[in-house]
N, CA, C and O of each residue as an XYZ file, in Angstrom:
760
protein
N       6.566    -27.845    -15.262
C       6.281    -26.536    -14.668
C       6.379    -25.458    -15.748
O       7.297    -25.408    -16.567
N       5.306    -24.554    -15.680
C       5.600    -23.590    -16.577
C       6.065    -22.312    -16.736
O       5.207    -21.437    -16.618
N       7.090    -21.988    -16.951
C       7.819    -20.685    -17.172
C       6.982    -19.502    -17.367
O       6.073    -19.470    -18.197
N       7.344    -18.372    -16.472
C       6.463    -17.251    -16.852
C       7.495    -15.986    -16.980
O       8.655    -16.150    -16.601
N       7.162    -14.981    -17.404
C       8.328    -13.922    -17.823
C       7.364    -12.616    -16.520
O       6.387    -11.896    -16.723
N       7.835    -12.727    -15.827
C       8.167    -11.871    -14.638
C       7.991    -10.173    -14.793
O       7.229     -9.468    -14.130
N       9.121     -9.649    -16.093
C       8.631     -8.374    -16.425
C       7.435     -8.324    -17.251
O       6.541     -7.559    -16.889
N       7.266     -9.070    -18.383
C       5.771     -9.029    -18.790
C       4.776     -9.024    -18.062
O       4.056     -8.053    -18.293
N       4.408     -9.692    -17.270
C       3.335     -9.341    -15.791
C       2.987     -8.390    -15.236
O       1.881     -7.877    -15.068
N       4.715     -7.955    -14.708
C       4.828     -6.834    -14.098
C       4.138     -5.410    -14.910
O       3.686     -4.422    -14.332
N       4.185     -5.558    -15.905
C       3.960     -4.474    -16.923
C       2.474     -4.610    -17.528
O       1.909     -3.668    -18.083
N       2.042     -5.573    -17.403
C       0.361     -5.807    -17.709
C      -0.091     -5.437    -15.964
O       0.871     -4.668    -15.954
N      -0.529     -5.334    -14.881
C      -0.012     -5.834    -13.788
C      -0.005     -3.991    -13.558
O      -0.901     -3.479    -12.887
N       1.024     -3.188    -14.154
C       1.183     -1.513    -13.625
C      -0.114     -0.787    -14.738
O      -0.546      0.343    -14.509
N      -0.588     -1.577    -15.855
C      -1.290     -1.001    -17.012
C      -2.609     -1.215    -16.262
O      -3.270     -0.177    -16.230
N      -3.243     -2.362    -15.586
C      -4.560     -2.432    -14.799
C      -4.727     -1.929    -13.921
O      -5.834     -1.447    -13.679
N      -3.728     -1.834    -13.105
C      -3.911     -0.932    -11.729
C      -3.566      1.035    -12.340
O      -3.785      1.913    -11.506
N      -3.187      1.341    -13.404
C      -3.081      2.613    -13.483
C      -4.820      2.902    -13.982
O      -5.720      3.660    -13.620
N      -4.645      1.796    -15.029
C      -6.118      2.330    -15.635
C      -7.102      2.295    -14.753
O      -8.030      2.972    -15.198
N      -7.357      1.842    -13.728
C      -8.614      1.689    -12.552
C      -8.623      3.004    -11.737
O      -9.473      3.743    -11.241
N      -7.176      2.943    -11.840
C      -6.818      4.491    -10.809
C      -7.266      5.446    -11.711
O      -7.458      6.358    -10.906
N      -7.662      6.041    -13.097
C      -7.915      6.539    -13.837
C      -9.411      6.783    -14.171
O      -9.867      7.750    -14.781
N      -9.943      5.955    -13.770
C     -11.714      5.814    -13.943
C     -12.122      6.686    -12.748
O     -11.554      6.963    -11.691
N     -13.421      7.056    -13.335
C     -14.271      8.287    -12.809
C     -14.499      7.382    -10.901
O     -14.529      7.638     -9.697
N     -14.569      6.570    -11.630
C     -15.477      5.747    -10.021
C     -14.474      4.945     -9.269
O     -14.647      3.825     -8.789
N     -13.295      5.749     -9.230
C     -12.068      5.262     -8.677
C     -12.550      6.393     -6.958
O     -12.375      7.445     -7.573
N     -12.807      6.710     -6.043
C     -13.041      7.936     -5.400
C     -11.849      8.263     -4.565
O     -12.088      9.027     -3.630
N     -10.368      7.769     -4.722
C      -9.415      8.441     -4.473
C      -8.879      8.933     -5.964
O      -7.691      9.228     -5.843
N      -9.285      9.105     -7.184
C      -9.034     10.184     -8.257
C      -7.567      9.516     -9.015
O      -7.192      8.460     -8.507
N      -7.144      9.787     -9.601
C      -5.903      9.068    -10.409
C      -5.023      9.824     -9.682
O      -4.047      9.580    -10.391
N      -4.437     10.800     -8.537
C      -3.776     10.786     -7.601
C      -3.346      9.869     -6.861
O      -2.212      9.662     -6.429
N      -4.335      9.299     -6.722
C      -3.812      8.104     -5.784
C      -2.697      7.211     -6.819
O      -1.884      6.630     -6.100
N      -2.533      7.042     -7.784
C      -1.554      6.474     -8.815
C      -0.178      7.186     -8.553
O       0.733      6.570     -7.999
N      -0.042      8.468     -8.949
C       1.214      9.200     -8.630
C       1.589      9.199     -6.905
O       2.560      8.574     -6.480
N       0.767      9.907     -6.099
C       1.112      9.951     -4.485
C       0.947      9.343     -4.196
O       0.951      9.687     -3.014
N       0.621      7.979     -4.190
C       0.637      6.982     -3.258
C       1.440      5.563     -3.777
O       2.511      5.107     -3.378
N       0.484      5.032     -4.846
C       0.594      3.581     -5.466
C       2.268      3.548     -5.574
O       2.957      2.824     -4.857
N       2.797      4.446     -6.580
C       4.051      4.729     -7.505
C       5.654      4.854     -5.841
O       6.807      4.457     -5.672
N       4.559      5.684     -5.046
C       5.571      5.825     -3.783
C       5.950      4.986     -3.086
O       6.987      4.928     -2.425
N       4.926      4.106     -3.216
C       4.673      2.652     -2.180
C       5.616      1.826     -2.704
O       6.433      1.181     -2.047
N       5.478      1.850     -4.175
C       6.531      1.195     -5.157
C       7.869      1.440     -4.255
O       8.534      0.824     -3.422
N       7.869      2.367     -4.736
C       9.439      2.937     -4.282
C      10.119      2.325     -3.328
O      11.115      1.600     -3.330
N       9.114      2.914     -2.163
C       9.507      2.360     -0.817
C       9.701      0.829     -0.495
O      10.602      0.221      0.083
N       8.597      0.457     -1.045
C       8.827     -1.168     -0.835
C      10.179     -2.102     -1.675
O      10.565     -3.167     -1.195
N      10.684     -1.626     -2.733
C      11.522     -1.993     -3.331
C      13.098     -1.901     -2.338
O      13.943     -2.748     -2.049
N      12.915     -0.126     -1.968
C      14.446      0.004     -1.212
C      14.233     -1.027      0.173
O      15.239     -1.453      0.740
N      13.028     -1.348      0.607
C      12.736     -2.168      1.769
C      13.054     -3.561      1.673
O      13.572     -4.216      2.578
N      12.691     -4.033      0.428
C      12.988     -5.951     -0.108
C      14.400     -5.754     -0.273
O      15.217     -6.421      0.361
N      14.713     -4.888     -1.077
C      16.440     -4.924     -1.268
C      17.323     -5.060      0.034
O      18.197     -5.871      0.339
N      16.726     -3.866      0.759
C      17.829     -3.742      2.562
C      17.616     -5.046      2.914
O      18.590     -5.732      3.225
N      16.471     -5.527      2.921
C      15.780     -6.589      3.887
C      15.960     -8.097      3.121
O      15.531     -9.089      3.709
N      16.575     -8.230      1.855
C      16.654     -9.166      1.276
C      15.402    -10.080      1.317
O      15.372    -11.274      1.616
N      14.397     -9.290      0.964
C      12.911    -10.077      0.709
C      13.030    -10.247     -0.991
O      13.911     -9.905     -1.780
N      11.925    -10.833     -1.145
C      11.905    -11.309     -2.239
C      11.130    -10.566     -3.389
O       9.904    -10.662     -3.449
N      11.814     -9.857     -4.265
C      11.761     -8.847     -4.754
C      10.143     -8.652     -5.410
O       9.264     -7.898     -4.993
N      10.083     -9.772     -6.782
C       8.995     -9.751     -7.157
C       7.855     -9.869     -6.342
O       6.841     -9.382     -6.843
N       7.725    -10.395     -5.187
C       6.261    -10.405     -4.553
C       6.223     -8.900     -3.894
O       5.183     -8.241     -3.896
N       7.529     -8.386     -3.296
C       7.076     -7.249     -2.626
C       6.763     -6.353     -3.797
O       5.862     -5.580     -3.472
N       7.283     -6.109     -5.398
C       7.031     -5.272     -6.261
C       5.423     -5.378     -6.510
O       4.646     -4.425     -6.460
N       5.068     -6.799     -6.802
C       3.602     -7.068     -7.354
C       2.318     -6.636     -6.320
O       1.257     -6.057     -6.553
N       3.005     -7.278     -4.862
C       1.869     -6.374     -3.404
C       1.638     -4.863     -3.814
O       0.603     -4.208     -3.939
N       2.970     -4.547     -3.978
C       2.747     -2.469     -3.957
C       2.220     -2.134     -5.250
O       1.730     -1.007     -5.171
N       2.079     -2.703     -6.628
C       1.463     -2.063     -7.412
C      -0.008     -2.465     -6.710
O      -0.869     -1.588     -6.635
N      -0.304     -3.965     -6.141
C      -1.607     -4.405     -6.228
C      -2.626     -3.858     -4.938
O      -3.847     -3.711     -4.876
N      -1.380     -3.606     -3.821
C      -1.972     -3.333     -2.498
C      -3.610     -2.488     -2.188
O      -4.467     -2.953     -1.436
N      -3.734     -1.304     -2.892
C      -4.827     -0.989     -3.086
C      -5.793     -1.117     -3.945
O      -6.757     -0.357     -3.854
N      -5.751     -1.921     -4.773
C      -6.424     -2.025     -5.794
C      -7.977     -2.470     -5.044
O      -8.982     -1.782     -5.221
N      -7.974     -3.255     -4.512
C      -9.826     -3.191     -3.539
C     -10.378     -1.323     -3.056
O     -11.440     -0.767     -2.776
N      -9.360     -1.042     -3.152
C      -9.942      0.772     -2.678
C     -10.154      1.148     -3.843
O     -11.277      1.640     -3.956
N      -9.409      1.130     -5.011
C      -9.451      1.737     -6.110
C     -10.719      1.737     -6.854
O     -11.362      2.538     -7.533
N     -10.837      0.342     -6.399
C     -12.196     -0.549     -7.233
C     -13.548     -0.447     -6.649
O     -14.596     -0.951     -7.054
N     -13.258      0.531     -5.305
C     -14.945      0.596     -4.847
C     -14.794     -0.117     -3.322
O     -15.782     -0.006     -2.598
N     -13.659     -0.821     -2.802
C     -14.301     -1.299     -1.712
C     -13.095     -0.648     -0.441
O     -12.406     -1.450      0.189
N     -13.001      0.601     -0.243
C     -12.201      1.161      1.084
C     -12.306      0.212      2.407
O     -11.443     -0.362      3.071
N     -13.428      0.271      2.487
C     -13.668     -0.140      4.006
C     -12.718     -1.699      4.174
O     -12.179     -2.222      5.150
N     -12.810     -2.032      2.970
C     -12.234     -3.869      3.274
C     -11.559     -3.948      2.194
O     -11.737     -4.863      1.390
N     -10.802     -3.121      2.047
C     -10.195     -3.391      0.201
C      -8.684     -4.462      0.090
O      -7.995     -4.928     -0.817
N      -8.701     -4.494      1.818
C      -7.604     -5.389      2.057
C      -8.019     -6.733      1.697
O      -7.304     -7.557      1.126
N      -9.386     -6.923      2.119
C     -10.016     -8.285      1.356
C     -10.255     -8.531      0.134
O     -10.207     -9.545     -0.563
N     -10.474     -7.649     -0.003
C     -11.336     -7.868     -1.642
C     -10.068     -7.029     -2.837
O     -10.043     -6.844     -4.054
N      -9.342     -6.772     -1.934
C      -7.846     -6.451     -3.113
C      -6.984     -7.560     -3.280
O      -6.256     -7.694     -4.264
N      -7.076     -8.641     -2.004
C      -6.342     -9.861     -2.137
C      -7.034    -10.686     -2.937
O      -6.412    -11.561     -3.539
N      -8.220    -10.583     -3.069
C      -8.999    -11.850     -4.331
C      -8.557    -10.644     -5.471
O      -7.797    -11.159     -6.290
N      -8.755     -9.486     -5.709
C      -8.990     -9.564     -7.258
C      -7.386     -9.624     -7.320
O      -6.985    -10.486     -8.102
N      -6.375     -8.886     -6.659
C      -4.820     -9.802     -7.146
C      -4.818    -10.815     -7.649
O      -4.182    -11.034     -8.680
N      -5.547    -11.705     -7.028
C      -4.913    -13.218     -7.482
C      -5.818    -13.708     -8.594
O      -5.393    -14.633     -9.286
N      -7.266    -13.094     -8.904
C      -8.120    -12.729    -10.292
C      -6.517    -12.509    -11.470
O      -5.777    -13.098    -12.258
N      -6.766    -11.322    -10.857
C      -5.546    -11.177    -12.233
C      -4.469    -11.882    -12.111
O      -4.279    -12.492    -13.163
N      -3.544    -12.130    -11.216
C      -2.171    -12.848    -11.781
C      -2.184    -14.318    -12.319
O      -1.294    -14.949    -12.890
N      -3.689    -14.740    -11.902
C      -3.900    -15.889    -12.278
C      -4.185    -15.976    -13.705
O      -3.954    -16.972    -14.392
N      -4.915    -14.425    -14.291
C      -4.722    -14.688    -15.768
C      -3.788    -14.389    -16.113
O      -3.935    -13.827    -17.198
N      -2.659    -14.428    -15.778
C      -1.238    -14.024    -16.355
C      -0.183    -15.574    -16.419
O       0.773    -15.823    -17.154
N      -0.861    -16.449    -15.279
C      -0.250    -17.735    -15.322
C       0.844    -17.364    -14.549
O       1.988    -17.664    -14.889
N       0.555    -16.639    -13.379
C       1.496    -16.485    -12.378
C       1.629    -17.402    -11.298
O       0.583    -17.322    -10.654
N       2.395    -18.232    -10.780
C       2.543    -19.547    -10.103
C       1.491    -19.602     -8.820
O       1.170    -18.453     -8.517
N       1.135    -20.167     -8.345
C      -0.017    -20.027     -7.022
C       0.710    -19.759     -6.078
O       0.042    -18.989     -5.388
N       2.105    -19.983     -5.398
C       2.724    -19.940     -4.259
C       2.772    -18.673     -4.121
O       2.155    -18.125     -3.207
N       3.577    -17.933     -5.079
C       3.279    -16.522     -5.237
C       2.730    -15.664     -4.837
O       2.953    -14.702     -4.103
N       1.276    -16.412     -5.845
C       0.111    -15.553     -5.278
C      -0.108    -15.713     -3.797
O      -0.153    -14.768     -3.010
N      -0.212    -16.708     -3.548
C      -0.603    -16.714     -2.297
C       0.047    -15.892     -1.326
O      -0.516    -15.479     -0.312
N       1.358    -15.630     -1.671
C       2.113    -14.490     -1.190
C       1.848    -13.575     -1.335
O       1.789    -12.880     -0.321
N       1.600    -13.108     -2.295
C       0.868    -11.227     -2.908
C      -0.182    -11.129     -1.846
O      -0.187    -10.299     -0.937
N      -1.093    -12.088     -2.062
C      -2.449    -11.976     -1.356
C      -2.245    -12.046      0.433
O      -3.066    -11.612      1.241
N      -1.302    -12.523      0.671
C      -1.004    -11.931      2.197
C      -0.481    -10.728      2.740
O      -0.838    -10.043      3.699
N       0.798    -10.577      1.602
C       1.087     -8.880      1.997
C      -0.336     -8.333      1.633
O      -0.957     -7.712      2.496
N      -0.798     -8.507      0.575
C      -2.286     -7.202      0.622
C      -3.325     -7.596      2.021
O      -3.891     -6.759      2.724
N      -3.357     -8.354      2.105
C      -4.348     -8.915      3.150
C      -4.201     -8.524      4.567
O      -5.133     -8.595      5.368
N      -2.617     -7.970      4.962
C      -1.973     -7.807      6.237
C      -1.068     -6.508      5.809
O       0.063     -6.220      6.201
N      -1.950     -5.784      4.843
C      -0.827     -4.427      4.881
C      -1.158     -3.373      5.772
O      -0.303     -2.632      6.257
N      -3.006     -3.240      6.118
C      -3.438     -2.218      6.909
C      -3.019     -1.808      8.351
O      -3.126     -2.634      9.258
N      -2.474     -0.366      8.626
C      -2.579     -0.451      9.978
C      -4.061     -0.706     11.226
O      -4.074     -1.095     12.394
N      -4.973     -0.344     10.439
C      -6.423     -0.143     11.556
C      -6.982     -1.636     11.721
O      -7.834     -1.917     12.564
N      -6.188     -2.957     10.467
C      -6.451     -3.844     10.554
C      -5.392     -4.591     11.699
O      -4.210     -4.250     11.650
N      -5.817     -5.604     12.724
C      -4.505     -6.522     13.432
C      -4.537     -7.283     12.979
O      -5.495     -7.830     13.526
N      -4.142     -8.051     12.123
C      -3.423     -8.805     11.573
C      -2.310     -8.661     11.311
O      -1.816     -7.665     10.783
N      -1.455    -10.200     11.839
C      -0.328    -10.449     11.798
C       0.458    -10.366     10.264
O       0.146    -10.687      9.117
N       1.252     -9.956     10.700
C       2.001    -10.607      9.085
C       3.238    -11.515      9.491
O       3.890    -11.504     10.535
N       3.391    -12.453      8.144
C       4.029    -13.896      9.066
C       5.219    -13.720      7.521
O       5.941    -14.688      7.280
N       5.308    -12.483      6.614
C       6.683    -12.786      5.948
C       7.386    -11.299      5.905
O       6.665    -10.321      6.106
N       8.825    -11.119      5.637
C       9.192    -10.191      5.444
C       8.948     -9.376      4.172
O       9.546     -8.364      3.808
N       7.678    -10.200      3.410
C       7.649     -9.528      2.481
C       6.623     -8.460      2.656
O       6.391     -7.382      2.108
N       6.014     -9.267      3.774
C       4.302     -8.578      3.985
C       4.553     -7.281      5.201
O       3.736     -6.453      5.602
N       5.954     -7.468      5.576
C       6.376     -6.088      6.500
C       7.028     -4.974      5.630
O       7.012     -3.813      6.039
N       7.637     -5.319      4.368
C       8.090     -4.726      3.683
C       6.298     -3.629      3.062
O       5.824     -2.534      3.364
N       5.935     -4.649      2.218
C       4.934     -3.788      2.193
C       3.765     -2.786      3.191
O       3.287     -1.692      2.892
N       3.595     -3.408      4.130
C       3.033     -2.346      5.428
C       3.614     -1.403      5.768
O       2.925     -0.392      5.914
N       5.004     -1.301      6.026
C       6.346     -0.834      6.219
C       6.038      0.408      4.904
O       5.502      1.452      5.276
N       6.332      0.281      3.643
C       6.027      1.097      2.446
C       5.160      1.922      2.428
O       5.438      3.112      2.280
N       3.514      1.353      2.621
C       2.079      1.924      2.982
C       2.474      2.973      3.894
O       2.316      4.123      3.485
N       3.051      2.772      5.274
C       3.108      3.442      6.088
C       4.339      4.859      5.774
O       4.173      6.073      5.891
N       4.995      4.429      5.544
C       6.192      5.687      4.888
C       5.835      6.746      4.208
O       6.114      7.945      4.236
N       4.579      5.465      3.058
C       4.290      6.779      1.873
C       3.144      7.961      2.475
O       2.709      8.979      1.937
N       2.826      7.263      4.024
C       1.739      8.477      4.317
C       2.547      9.867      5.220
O       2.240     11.009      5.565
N       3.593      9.059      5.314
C       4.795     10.669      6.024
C       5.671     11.018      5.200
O       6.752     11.559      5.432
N       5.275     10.753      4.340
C       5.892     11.416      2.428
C       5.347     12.151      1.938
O       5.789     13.057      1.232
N       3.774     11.810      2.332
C       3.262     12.847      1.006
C       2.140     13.185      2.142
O       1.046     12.711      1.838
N       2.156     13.950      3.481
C       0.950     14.907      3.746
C       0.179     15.278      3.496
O      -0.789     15.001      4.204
N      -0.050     16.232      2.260
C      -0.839     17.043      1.627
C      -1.842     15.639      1.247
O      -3.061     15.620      1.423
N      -1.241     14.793      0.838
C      -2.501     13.539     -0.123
C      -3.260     13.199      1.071
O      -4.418     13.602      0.963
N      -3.028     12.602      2.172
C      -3.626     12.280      3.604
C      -4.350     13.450      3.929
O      -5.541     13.416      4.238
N      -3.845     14.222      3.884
C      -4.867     15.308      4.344
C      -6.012     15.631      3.778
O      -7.063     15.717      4.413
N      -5.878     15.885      2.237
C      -6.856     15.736      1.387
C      -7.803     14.573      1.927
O      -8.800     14.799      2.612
N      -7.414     13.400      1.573
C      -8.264     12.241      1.638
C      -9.169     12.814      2.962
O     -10.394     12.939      2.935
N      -8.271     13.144      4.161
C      -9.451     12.999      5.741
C     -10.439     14.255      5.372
O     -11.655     14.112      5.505
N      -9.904     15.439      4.923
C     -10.266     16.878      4.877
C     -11.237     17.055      3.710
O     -12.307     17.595      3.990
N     -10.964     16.568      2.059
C     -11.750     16.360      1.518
C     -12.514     15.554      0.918
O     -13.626     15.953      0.573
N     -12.220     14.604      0.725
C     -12.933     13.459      0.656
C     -13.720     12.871      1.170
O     -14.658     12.357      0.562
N     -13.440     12.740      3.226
C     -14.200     12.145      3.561
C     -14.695     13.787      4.553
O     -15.059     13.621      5.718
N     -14.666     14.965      4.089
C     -15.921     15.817      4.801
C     -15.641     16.404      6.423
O     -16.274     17.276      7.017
N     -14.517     15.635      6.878
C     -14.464     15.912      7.865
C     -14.215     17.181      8.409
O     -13.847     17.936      7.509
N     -14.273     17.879      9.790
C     -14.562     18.937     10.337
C     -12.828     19.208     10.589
O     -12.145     18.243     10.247
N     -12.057     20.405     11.144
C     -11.251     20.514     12.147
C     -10.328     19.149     13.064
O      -9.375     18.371     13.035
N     -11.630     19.692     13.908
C     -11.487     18.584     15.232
C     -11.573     17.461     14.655
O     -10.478     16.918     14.513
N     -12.888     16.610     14.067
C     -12.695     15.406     13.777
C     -11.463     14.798     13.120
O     -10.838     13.804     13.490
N     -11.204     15.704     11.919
C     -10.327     15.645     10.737
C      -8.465     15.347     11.521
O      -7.612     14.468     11.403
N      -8.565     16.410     12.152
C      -7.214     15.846     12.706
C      -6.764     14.840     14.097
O      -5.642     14.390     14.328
N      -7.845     14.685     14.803
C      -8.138     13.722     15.481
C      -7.739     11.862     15.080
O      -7.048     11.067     15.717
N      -8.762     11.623     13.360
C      -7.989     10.421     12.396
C      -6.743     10.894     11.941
O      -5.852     10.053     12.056
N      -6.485     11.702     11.581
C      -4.477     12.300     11.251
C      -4.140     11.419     12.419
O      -3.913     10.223     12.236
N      -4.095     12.003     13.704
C      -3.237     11.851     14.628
C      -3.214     10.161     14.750
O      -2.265      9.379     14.693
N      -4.502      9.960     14.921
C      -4.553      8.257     15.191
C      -4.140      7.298     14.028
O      -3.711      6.154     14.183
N      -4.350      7.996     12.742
C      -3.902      7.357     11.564
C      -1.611      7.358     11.702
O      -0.954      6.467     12.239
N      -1.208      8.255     11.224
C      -0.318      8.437     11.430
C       0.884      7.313     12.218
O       1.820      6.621     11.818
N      -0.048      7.730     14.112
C       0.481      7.021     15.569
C       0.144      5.047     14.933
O       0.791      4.084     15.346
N      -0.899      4.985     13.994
C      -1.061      3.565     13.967
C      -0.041      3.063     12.753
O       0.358      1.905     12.872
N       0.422      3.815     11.597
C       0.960      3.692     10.467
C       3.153      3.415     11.416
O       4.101      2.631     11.363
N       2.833      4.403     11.939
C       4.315      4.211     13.053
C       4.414      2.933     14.086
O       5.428      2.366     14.492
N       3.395      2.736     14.302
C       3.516      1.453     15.623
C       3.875     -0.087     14.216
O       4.449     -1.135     14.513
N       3.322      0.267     12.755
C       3.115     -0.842     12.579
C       4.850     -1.090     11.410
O       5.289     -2.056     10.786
N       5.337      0.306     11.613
C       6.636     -0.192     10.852
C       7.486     -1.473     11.706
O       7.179     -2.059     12.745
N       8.896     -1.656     10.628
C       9.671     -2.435     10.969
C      10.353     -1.878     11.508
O      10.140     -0.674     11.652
N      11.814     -2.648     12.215
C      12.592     -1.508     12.404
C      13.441     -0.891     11.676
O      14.105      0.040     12.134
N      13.566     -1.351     10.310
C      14.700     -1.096      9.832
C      13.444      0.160      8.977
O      14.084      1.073      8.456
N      12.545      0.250      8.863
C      11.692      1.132      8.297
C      11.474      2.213      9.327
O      11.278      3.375      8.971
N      11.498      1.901     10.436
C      11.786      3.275     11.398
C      12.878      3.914     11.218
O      12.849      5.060     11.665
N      13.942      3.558     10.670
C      15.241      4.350     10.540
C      14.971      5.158      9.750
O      15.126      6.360      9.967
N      14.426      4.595      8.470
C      14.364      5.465      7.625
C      13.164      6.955      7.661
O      13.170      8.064      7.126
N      12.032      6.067      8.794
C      10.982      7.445      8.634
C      10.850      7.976      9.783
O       9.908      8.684     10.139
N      12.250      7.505     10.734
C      12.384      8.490     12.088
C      12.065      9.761     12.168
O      11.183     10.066     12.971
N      12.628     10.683     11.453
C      12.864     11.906     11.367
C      11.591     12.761     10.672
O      11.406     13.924     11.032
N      10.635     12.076      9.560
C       9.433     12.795      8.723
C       8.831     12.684     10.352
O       8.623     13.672     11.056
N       8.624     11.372     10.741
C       8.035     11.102     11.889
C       7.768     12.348     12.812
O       6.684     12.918     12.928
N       9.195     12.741     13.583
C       9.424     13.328     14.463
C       8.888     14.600     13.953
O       8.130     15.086     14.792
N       9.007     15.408     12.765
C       8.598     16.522     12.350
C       7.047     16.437     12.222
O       6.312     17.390     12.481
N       6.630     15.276     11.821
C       4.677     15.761     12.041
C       4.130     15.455     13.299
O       2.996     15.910     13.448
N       4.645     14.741     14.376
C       4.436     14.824     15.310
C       4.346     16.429     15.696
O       3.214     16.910     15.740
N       5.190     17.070     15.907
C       5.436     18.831     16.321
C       4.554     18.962     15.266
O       4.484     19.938     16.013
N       3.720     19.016     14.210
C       2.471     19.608     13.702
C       1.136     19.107     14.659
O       0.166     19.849     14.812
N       1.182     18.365     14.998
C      -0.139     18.378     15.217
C      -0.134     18.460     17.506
O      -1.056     18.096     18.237
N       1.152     19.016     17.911
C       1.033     19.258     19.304
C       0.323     19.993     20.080
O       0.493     19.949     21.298
């Protein structure tokens, strides 16, 4: 069996996913690197730790989780972010079990998607996704408001339903923590 060094990965691994986030034809802008990707990090880490998941897959999901959006494909980037994950960790000589793990948390992180998730690693990361969007407002808003064009009415209409679906799909131990952002954007949009 062959030995692989874990932080080296990790660190080739944050250098591909920053640089993609960095390209012109990224259309969430290298923002999405700082407000989102980097937050998701965050979150998902204090989530594997509470939750005693398994550290490296939930770290490698949250750098990799969007990388299908980054790269051009929003609508399904949950699909096509779980193949190019495992594109790359496979050139890194990252073990297949693994991957196959990465590629389920990405595959089962969306709320608008139902799919199950069948590890605590893959709730950890959904769980994260969902936090970092009652963290950082202003970036969500942008995205519905400018990015995708929307009106008023339409615009906060996906808020509300985005949001209500990002909350139904935490854990519970991830509701503790985003009880309260929760409860305060709810009273914004009454």
């Amino acid at each position: 069996m062959q030995k692989y060094n874990y932080k080296e990965i990790l660190g080739k691994v944050k250098k591909i996913v920053e640089k993609e986030c960095k390209k012109d034809s990224n259309i969430y802008g290298y923002d999405a690197w700082n407000h989102h990707i980097l937050r998701v990090v965050k979150i998902a880490k204090k989530l594997a730790k509470r939750l005693k998941a398994d550290k490296e897959i939930v770290e490698l999901s949250a750098y990799l989780h969007d990388i299908g959006g980054i790269m051009g494909d929003p609508k399904n980037h949950h699909i096509s972010g779980a193949e190019t994950a495992e594109k790359i960790l496979k050139k890194f000589k990252y073990p297949d079990k693994k991957i196959e793990q990465i590629k389920h948390c990405i595959f089962s992180h969306r709320a608008s998607q139902n799919i199950k998730r069948k590890t605590i690693e893959a709730e950890c990361l959904a769980s994260a996704d969902a936090i970092s969007h009652f963290d950082d407002l202003p970036s969500i808003f942008y995205l519905v408001f400018v990015r995708n064009k929307l009106g008023i009415e339409d615009g906060t209409e996906r808020l509300k339903n985005k949001l209500k679906r990002d909350w139904k799909k935490l854990i519970p131990e991830a509701k503790k923590i985003a009880k309260k952002k929760y409860e305060a954007i709810k009273l914004i949009f009454k």
